[in-house]
N, C-alpha and C positions, 0 to 999 in steps of 0.2 A: 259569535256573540260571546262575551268575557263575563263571568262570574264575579262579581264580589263578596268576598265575605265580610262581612263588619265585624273587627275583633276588638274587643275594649280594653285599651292600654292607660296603665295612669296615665295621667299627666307628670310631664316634667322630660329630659334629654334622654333621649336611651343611646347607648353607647354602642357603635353595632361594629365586628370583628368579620373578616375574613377568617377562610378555613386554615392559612398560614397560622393566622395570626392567635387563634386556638391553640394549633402546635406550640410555635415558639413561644408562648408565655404559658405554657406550662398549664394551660386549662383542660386538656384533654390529653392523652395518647391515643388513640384511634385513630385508623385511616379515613379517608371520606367514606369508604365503601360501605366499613362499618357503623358511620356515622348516619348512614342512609339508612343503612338498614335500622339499626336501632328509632330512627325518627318516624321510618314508615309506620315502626311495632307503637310507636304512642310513647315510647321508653326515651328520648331527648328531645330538649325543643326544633322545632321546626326552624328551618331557616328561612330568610325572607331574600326575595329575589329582587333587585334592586332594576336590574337591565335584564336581556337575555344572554350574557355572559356573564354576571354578574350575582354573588349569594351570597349572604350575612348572617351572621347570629345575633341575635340579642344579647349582649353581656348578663346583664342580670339575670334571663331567663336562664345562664350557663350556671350561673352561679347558686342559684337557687337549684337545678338540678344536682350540683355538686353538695351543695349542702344537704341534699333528702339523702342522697346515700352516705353522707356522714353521721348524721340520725339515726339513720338505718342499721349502721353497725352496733349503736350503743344498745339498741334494742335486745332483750334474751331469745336466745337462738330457738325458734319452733322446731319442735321435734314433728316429723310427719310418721309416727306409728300407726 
């Protein structure tokens, strides 16, 4: 028996990328492996499985990740004393 989850996405096109296509347009450096692992920790969006050889990203949920750690540098650095 198959799970659904219901995930609420605006409305409107979303743009969705293979893991190539990551690489080559400059959206990530990371291998898959890392990319796994990072997605398992909660730390990049998840990918959506389109077939069972088949897995995509959301453009803008990429982008929007990239964007939180560009904020994240402007931030003042915490000191852990």
């Amino acid at each position: 028996m198959l799970l659904y989850r219901s995930i609420k996405m605006p409305k409107g096109k979303k743009r969705l990328v293979t893991f190539k296509q990551l690489r080559d347009e400059g959206y990530i450096p990371y291998s898959r492996t890392h990319l796994d692992r990072l997605a398992a920790a909660g730390s990049f969006p998840r990918r959506v499985r389109l077939s069972p050889c088949r897995v995509v990203w959301v453009v803008e949920e990429v982008e929007e990740w990239i964007d939180k750690r560009i904020a994240r540098r402007l931030l003042p650095l915490q000191r852990s004393d």
